[in-house]
MIGU-821949 format. One record per atom (N, C-alpha, C): residue in three letters; x, z, y. Coordinates in steps of 0.05 Angstrom, whole numbers, padded with zeros to 5 digits, always signed. Atoms other than C-alpha are relative to their C-alpha. Layout:
# residues N
ALAXZY
...
***
This chain:
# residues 313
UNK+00027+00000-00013
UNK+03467+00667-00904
UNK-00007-00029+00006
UNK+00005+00027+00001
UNK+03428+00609-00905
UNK-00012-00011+00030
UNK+00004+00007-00030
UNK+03418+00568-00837
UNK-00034+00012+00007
UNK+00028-00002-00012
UNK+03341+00582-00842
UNK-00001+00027+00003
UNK-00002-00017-00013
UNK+03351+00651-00836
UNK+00012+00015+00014
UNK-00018-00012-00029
UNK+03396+00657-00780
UNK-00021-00001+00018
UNK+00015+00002-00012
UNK+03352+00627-00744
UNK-00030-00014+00000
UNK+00021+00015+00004
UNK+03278+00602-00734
UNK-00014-00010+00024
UNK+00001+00017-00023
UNK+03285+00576-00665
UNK+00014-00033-00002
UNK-00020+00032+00002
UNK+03305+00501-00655
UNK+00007-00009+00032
UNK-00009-00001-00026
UNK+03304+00516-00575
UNK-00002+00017+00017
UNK+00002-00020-00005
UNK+03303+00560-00524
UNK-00007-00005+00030
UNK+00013+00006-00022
UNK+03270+00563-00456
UNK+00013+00008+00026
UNK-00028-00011-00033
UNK+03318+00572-00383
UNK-00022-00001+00015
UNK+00016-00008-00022
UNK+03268+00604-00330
UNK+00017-00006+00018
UNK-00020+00011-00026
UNK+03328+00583-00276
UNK+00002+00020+00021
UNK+00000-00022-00022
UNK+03329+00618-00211
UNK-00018+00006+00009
UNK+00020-00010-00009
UNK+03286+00660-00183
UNK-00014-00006+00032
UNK+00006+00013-00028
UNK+03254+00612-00127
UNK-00022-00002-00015
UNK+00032+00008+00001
UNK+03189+00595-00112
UNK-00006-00036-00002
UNK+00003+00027+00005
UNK+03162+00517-00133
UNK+00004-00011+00019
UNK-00007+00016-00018
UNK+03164+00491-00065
UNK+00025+00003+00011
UNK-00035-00006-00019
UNK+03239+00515-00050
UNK+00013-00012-00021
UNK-00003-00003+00025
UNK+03256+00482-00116
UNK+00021-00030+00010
UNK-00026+00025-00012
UNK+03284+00409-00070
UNK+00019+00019+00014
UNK-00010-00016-00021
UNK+03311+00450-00018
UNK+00030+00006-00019
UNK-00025-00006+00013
UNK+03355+00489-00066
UNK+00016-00023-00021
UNK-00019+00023+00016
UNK+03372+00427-00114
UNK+00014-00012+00027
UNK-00023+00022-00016
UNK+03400+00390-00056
UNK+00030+00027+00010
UNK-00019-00019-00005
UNK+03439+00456-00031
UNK+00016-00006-00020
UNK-00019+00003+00015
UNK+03468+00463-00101
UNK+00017-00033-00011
UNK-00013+00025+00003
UNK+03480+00388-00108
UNK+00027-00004+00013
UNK-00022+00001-00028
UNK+03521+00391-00047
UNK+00023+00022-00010
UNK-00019-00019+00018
UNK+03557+00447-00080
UNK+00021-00019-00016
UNK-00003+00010+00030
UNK+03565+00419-00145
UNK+00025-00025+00011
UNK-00016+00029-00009
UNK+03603+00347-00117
UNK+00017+00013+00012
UNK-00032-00006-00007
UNK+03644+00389-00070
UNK+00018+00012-00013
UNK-00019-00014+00017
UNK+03667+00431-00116
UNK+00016-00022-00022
UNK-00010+00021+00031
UNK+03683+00376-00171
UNK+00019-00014+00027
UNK-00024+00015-00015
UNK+03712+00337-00107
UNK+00031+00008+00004
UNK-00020-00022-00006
UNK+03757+00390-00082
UNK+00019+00005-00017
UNK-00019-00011+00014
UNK+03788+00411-00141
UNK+00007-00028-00012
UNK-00013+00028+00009
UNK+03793+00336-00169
UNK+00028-00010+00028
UNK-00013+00010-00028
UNK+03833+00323-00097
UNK+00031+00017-00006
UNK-00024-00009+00007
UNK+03879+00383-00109
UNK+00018-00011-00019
UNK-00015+00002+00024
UNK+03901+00360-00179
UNK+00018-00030+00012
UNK-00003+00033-00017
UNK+03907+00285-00148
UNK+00025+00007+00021
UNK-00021-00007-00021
UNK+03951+00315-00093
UNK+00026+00010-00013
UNK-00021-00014+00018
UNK+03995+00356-00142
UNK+00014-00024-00016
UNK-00017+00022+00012
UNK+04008+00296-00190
UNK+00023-00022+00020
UNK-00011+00015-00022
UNK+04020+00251-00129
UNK+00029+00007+00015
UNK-00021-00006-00011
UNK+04069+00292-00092
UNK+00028+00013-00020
UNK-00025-00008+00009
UNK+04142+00306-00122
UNK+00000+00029+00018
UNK-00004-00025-00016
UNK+04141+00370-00071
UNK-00014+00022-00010
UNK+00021-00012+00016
UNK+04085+00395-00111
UNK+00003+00010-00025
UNK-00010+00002+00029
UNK+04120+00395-00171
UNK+00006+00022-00009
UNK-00018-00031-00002
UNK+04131+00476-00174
UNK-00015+00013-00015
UNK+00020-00027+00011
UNK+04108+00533-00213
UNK-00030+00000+00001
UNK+00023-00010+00002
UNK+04057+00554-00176
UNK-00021-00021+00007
UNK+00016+00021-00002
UNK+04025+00485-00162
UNK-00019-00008-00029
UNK+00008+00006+00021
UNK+04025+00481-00232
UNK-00023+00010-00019
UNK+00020-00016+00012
UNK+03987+00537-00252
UNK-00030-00010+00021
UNK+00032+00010-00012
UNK+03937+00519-00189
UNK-00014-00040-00006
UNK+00003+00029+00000
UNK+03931+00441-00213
UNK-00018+00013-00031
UNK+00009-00001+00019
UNK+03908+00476-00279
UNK-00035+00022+00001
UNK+00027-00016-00009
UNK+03861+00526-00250
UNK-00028-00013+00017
UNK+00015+00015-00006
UNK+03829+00466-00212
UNK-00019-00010-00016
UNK+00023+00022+00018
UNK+03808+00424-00273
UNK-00010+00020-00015
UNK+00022-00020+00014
UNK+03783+00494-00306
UNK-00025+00011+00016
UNK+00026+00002-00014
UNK+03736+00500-00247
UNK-00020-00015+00008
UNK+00009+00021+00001
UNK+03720+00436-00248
UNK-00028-00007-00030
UNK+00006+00002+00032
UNK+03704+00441-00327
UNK-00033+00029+00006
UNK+00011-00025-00008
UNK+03673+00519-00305
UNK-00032-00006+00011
UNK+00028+00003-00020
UNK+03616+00486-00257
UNK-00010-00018-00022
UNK+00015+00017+00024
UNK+03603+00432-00307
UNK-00018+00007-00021
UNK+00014-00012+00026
UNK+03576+00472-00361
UNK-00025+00008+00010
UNK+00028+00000+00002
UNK+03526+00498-00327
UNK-00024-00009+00026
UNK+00020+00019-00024
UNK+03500+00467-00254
UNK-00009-00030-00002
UNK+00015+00013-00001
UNK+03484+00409-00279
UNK-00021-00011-00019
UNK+00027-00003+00015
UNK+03435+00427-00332
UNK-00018+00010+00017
UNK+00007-00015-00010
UNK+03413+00471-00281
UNK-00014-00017+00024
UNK+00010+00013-00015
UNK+03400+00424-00230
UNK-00018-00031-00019
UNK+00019+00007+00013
UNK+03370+00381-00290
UNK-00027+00013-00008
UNK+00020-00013-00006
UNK+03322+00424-00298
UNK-00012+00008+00019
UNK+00025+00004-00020
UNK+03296+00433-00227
UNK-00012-00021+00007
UNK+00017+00026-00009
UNK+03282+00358-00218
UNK-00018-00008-00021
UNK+00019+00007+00032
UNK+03250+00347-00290
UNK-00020+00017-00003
UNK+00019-00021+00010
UNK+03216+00407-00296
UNK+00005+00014-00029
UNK-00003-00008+00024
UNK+03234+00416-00359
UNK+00016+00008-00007
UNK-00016-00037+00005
UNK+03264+00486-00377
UNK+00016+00000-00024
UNK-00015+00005+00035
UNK+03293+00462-00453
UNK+00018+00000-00004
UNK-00022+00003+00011
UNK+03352+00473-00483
UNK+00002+00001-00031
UNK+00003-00006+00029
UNK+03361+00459-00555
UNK+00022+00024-00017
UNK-00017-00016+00011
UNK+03394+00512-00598
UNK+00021+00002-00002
UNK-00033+00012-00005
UNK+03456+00473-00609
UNK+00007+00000+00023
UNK-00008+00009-00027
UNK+03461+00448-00542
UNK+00005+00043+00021
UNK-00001-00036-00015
UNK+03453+00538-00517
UNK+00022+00009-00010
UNK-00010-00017+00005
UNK+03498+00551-00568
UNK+00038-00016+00013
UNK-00023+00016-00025
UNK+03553+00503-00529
UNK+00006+00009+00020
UNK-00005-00010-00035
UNK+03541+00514-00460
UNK+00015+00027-00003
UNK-00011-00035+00003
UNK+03555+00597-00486
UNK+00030-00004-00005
UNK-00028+00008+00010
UNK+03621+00568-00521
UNK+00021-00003+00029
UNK-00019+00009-00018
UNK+03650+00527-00465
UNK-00006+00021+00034
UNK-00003-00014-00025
UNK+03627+00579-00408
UNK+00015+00020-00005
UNK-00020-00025-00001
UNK+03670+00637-00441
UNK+00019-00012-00003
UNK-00023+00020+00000
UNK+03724+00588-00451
UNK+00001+00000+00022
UNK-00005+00013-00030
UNK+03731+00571-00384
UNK-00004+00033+00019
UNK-00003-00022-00005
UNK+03718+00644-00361
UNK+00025+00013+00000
UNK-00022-00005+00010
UNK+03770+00667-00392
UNK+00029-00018+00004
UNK-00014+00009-00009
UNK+03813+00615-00373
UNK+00016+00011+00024
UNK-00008+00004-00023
UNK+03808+00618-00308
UNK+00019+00040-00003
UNK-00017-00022-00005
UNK+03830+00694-00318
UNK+00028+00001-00003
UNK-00038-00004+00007
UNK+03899+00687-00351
UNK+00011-00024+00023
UNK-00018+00018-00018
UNK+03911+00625-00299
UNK+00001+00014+00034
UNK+00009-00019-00017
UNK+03888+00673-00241
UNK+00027+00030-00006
UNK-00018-00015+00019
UNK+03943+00728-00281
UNK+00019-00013+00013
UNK-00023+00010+00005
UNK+03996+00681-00283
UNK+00014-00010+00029
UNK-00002+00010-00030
UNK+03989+00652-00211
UNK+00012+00033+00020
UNK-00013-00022-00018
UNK+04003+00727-00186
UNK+00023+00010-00016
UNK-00021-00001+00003
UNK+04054+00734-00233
UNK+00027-00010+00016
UNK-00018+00026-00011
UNK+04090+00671-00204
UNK+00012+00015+00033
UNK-00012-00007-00037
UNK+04084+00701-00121
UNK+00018+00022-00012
UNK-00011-00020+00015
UNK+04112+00768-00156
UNK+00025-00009-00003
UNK-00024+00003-00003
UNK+04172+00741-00176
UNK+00015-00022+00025
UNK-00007+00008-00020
UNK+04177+00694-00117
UNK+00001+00013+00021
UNK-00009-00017-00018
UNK+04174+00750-00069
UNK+00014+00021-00004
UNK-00018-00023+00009
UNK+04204+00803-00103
UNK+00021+00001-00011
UNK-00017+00006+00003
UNK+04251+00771-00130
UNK+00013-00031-00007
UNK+00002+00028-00004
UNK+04261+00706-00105
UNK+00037-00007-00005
UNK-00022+00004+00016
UNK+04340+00701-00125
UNK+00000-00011-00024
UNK-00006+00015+00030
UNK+04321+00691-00197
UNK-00023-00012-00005
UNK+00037+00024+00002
UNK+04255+00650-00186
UNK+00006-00031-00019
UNK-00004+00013+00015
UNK+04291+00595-00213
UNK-00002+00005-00030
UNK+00002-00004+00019
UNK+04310+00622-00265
UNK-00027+00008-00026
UNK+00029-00025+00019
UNK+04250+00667-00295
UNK-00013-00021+00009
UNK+00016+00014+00005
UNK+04204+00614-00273
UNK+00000-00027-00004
UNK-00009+00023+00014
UNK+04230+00559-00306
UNK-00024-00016-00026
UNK+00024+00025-00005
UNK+04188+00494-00329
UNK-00009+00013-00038
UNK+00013-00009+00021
UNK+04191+00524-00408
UNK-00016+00026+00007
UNK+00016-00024+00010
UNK+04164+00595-00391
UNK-00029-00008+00021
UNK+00024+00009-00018
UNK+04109+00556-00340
UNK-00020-00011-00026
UNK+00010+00020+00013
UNK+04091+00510-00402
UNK-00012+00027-00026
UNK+00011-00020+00012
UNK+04080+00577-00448
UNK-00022+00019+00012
UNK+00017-00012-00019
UNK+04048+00615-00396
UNK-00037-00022-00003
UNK+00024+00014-00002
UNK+03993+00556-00394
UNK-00012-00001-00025
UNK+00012+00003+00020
UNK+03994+00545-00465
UNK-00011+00022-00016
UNK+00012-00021+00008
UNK+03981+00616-00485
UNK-00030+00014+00012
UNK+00025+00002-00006
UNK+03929+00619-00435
UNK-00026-00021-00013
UNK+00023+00014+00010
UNK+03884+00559-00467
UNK-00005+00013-00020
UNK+00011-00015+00018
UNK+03892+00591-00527
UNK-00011+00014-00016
UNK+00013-00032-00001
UNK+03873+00652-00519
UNK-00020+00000+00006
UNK+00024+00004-00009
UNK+03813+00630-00484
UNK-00015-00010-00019
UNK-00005+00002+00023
UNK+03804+00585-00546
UNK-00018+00018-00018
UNK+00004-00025+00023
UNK+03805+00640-00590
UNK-00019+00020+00003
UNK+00032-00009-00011
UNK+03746+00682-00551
UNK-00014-00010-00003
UNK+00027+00025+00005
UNK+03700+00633-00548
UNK-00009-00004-00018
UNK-00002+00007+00037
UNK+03709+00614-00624
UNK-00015+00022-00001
UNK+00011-00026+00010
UNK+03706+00681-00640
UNK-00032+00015+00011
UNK+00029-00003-00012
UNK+03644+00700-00591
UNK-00032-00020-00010
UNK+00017+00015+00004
UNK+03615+00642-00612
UNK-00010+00002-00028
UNK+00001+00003+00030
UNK+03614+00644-00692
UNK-00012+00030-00002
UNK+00005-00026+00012
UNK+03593+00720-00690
UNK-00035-00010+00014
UNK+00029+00004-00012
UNK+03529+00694-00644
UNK-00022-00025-00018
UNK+00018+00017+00018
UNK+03507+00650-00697
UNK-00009+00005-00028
UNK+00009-00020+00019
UNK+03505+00700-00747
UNK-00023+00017+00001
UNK+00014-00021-00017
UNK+03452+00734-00709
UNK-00029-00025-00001
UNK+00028+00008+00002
UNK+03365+00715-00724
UNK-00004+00000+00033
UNK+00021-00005-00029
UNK+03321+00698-00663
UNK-00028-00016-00013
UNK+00016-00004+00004
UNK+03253+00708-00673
UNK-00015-00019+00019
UNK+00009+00022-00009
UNK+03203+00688-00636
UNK+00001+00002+00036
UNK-00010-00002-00027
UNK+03220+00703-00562
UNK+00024-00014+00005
UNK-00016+00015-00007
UNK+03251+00644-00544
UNK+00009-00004+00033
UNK-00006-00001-00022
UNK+03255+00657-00472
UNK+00028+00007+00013
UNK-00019-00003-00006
UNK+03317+00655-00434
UNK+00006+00012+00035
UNK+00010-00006-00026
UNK+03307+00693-00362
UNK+00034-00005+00019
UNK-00021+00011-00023
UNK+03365+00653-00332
UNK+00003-00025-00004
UNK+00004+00033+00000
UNK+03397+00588-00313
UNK+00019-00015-00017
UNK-00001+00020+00031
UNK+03439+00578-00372
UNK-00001+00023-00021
UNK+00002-00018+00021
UNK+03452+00611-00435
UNK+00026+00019+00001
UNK-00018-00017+00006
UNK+03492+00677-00425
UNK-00006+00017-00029
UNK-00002-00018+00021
UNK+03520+00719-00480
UNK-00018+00026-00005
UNK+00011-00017+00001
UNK+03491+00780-00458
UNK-00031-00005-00006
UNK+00035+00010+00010
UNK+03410+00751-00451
UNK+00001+00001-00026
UNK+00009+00002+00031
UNK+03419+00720-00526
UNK-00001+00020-00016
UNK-00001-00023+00016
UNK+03438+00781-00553
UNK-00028+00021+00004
UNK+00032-00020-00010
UNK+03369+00821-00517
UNK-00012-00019-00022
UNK+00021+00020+00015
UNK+03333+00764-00551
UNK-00003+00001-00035
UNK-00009-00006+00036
UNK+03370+00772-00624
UNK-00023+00024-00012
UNK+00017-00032+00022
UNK+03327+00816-00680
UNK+00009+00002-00015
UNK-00018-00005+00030
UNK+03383+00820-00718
UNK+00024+00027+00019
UNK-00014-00026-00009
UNK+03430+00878-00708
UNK+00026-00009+00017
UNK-00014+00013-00021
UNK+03472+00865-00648
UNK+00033+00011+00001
UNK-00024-00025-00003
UNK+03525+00928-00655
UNK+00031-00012+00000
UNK-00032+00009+00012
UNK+03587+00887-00685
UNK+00007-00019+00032
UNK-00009+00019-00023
UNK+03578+00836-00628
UNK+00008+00011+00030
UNK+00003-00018-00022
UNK+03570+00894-00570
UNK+00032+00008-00004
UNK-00023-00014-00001
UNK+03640+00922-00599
UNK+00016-00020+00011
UNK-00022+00019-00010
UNK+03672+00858-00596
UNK-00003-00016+00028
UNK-00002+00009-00025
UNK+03647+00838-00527
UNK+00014+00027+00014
UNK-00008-00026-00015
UNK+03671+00911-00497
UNK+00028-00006-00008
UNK-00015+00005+00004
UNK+03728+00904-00539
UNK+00029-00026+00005
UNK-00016+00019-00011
UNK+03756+00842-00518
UNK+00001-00002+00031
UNK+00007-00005-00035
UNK+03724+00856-00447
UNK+00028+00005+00001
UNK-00018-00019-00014
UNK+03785+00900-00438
UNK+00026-00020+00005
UNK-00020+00013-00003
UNK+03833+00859-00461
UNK+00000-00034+00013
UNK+00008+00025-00017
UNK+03811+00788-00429
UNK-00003-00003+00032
UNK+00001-00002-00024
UNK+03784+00814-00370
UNK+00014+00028+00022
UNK-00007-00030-00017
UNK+03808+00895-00343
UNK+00032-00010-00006
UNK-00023+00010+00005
UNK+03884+00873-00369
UNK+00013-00013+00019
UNK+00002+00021-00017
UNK+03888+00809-00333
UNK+00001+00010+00028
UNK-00003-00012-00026
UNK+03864+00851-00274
UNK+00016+00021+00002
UNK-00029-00008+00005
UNK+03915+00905-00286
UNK+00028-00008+00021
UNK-00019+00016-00002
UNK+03966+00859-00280
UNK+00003-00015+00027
UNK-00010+00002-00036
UNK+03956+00831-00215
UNK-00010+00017+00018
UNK+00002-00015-00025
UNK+03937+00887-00178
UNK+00033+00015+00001
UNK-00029-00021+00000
UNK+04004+00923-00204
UNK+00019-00026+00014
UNK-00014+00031-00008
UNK+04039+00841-00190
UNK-00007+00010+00036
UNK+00007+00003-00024
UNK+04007+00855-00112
UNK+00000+00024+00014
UNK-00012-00026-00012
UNK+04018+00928-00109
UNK+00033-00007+00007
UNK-00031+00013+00005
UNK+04100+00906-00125
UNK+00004-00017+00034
UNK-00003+00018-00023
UNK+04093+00851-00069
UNK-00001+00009+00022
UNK+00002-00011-00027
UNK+04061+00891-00014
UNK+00018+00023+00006
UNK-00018-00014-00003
UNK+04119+00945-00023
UNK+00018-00027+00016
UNK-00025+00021-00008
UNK+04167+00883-00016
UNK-00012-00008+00031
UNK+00006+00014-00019
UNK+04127+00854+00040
UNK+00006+00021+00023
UNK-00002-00031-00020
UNK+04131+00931+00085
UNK+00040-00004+00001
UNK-00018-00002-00018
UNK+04206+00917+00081
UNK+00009-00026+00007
UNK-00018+00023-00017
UNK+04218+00850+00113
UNK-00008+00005+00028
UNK-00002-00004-00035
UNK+04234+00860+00188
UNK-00012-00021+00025
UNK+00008+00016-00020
UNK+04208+00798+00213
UNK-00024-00006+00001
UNK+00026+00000+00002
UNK+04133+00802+00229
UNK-00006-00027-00006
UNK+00013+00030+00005
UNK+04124+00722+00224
UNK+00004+00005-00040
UNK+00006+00009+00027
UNK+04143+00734+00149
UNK-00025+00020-00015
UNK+00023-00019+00019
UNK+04102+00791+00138
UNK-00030-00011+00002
UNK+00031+00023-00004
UNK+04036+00751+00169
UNK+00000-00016-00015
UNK+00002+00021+00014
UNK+04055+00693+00131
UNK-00004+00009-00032
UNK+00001-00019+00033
UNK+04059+00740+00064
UNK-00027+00009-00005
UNK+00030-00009-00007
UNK+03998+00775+00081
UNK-00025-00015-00001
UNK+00020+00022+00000
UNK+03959+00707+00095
UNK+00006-00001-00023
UNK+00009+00010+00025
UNK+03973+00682+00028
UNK-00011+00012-00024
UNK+00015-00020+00020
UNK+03958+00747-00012
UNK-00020-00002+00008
UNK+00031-00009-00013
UNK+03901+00768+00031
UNK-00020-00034-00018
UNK+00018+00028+00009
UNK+03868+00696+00007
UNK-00004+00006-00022
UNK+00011-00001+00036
UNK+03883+00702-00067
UNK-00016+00022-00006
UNK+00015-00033+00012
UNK+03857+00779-00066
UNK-00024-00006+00001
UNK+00025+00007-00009
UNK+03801+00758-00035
UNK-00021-00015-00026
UNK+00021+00014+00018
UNK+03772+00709-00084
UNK+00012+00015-00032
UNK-00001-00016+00019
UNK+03802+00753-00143
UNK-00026+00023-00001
UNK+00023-00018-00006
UNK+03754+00806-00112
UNK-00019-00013-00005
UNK+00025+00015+00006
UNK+03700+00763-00109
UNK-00006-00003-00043
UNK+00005+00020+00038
UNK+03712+00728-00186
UNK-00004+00025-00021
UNK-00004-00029+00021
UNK+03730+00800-00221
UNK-00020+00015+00001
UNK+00027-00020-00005
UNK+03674+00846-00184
UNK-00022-00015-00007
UNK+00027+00006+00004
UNK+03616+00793-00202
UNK+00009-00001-00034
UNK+00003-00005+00026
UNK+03639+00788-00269
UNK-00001+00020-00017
UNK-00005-00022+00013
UNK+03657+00856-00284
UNK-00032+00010+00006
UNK+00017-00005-00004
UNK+03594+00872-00260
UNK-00027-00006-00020
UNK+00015+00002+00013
UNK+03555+00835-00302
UNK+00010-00009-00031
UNK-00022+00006+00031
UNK+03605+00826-00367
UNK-00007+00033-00004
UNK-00001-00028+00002
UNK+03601+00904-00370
UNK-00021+00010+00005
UNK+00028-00005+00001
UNK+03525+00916-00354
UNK-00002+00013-00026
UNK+00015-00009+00031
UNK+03489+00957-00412
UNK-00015-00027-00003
UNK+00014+00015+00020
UNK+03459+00916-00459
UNK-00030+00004+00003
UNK+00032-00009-00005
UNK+03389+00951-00451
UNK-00013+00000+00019
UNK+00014+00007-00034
UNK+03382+00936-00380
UNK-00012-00024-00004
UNK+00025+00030+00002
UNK+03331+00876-00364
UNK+00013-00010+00021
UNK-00017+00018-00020
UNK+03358+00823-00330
UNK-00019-00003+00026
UNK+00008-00006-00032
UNK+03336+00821-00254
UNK+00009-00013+00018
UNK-00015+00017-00028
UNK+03351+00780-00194
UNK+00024-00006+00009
UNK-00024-00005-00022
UNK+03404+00815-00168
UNK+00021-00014-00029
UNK-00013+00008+00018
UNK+03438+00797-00244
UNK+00004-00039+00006
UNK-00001+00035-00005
UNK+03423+00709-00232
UNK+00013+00001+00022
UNK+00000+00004-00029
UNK+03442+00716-00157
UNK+00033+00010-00007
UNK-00034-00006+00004
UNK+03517+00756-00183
UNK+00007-00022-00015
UNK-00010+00032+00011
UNK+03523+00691-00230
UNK-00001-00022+00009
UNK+00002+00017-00016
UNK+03504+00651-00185
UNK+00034-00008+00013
UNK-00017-00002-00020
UNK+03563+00677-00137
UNK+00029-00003-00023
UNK-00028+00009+00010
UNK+03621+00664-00188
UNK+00001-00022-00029
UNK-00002+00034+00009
UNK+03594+00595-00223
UNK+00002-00013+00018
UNK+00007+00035-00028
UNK+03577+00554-00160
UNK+00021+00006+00025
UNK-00004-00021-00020
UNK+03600+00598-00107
UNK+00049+00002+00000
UNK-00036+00000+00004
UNK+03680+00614-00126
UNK+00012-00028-00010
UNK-00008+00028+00000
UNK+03697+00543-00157
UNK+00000-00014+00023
UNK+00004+00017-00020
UNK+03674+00515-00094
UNK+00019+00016+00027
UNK-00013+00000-00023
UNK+03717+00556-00047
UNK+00024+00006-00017
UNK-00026-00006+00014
UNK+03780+00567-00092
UNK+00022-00030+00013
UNK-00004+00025-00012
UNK+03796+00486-00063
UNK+00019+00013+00032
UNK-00018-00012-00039
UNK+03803+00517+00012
UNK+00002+00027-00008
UNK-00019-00018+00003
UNK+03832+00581-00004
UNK+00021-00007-00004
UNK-00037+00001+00005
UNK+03892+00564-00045
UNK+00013-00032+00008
UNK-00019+00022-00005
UNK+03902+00501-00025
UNK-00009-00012+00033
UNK+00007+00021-00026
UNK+03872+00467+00039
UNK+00009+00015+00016
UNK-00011-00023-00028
UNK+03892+00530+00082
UNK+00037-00003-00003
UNK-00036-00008-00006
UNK+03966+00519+00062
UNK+00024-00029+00007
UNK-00018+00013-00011
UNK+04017+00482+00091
UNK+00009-00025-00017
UNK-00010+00013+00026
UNK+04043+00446+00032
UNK-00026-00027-00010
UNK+00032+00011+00020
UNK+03971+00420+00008
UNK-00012-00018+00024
UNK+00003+00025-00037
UNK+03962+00387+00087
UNK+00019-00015-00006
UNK-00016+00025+00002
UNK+04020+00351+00080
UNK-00003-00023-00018
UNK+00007+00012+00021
UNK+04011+00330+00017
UNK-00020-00026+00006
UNK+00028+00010+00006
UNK+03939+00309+00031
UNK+00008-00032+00034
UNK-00007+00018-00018
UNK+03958+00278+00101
UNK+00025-00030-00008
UNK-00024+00017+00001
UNK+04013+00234+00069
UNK-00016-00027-00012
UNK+00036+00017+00012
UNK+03953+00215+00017
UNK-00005-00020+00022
UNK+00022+00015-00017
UNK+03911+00187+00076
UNK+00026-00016+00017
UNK-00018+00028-00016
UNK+03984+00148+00109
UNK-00001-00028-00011
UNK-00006+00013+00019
UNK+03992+00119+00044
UNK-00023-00025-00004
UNK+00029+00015+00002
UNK+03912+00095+00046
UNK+00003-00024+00013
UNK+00013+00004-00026
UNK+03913+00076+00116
UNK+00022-00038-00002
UNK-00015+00026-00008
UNK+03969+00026+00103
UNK+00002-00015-00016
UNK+00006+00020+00019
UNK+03957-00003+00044
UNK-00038-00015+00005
UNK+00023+00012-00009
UNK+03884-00013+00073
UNK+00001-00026+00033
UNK-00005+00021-00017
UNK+03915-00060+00130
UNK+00009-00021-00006
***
């Protein structure tokens, strides 16, 4: 098929969020303020992890990797997004849509198998923390990560190369603030069916799997956690699950929500406002969840600021 009739767009138009023109500073400075902490935050974690030798563990490892994919995650698309509310200008060129779609299921998908792997890790550290050395040893950490890029990788590619097989006419409109998979495909006038199997189809295994796996990883734990006798460990167990569930809940229910949508539904408010809440929204508190609230990640950071304080005298 020849490039001119794939397609006979050369761009495509991002309506953004659903605000009114004069809320249009208001919310760029909000998400700005976002955008920096989040990129700060998780650049700080990674910085803290390399820095400290105490840090040097499993599950640091997997969260030093989940950092710079949230980091990568917000990049793709808040700050076209906030390019476009100060410019005015709604444009994305074809290439440049069919990117952003690339590197946002990449990084989607990431974050899931590193999200996976991270409840793997407490799993055998509470359940069976005797052979934690063993079983989580620095080669099956270094496979664990590398089969996650992968694999993520290998979606993307694949999501991506089947969406450029696919005509767009002349409804170049895009009724969000970047380019999702699902929108382009409403937009397509070419037969969408193959692509619908393989987003459902991989849905399952990318994203319901993934989740699977650590609810059964956190069912396992909270058995273990009902028999330790000494309430300070069970609070302390409790705090650290309760955190990760938490923003698992959050990242899984907005995606599943709108990863799994029919196809024939019209995109709507409440759809920008659920993507909203796990592009800008979860990168930016994943920082103080898994790390600023814990013991380990203070010290760390406090040792940071000794280290400043005395080389700045």
């Amino acid at each position: 098929m020849k490039r001119e009739n794939q397609s006979s767009v050369s761009k495509f138009l991002l309506l953004g969020l659903p605000i009114w023109p004069e809320q249009q500073g208001m919310f760029f400075s909000l998400f700005l303020g976002m955008y920096l902490t989040t990129v700060l935050g998780n650049l700080l974690i990674i910085l803290l992890i390399k820095l400290d030798p105490r840090l040097h563990t499993p599950m640091y490892c997997f969260l030093s990797h989940l950092a710079f994919s949230d980091v990568c995650f917000s990049s793709v698309t808040v700050p076209k997004m906030l390019m476009n509310m100060q410019t005015q200008d709604q444009s994305i060129s074809y290439a440049g849509c069919i990117v952003q779609m690339y590197f946002f299921i990449f990084f989607t998908v990431l974050d899931n198998f590193l999200l996976t792997s991270m409840a793997y890790d407490r799993y055998v550290a509470i359940c069976h923390p005797l052979h934690y050395t063993n079983v989580m040893r620095e080669g099956i950490c270094t496979l664990l990560v590398t089969v996650s890029w992968l694999l993520s990788c290998g979606d993307a590619l694949c999501q991506t190369l089947l969406l450029t097989q696919l005509s767009f006419c002349a409804d170049n409109t895009i009724p969000h603030f970047f380019c999702d998979l699902d929108v382009l495909l409403k937009l397509s006038c070419s037969d969408t069916s193959l692509n619908e199997l393989v987003i459902f189809t991989v849905g399952l295994a990318v994203i319901t799997l993934p989740l699977m796996c650590i609810l059964v990883s956190y069912g396992c734990i909270g058995a273990t956690i009902l028999k330790v006798p000494s309430t300070s460990g069970i609070c302390k167990a409790l705090s650290t699950c309760g955190s990760h569930l938490s923003v698992v809940s959050l990242y899984y229910g907005t995606i599943m929500g709108v990863y799994f949508s029919p196809l024939s539904s019209t995109s709507n408010d409440k759809d920008i406002i659920t993507s909203v809440m796990y592009t800008v929204v979860t990168p930016l508190l994943n920082p103080f969840i898994y790390s600023l609230r814990n013991r380990d990640m203070k010290g760390a950071l406090e040792k940071l600021f000794h280290k400043a304080a005395v080389l700045s005298q």
